[in-house]
C-alpha positions as CSV (number, residue, x, y, z in Angstrom):
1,X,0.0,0.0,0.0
2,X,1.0,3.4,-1.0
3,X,1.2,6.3,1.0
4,X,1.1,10.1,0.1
5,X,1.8,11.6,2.8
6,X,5.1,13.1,3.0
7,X,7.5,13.2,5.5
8,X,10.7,14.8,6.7
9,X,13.9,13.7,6.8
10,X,13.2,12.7,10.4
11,X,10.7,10.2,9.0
12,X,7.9,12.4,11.0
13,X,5.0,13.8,9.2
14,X,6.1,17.1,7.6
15,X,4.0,19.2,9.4
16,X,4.8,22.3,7.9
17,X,4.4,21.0,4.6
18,X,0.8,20.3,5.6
19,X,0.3,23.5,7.8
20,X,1.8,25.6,4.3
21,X,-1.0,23.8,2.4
22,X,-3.5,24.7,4.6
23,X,-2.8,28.5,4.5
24,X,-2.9,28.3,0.7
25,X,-6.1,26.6,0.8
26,X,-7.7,29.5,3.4
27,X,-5.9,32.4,1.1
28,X,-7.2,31.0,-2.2
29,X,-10.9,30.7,-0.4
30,X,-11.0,34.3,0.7
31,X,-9.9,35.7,-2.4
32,X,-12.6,34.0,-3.9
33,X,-15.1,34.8,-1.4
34,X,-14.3,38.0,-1.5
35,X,-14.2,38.4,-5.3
36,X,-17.3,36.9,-5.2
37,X,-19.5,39.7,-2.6
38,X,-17.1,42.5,-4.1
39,X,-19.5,41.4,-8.1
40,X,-22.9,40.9,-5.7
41,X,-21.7,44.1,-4.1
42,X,-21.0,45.9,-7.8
43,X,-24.5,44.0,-9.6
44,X,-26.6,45.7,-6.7
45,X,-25.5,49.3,-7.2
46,X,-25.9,48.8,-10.8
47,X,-29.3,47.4,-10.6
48,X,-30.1,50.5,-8.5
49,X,-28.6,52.7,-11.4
50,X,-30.3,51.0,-14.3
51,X,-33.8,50.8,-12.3
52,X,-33.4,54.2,-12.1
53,X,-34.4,56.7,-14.8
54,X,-32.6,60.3,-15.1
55,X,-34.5,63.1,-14.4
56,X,-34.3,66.2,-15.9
57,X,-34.9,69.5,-14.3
């Protein structure tokens, strides 16, 4: 049986290898989430905008 987990040269799980991974993981989540409410955000003022006829005075 194969195993993927890595280890270092201790022959301990490489925990910072793992911990490393995890913060990419979190960082790549929040930019997306965040990417993702800043376009809700932005499609909300410009359904207000459009909804919206000019008025002249």
């Amino acid at each position: 049986m194969k195993s993927d987990i890595k280890y270092d040269t201790f022959n301990n799980v490489d925990v910072d290898y793992y911990v490393e991974q995890a913060y990419k993981l979190r960082r790549d989540y929040y930019a997306s989430a965040i990417k993702k409410a800043v376009t809700r955000i932005k499609s909300v003022f410009t359904n207000l905008t459009v909804n919206r006829p000019l008025k002249s005075a």
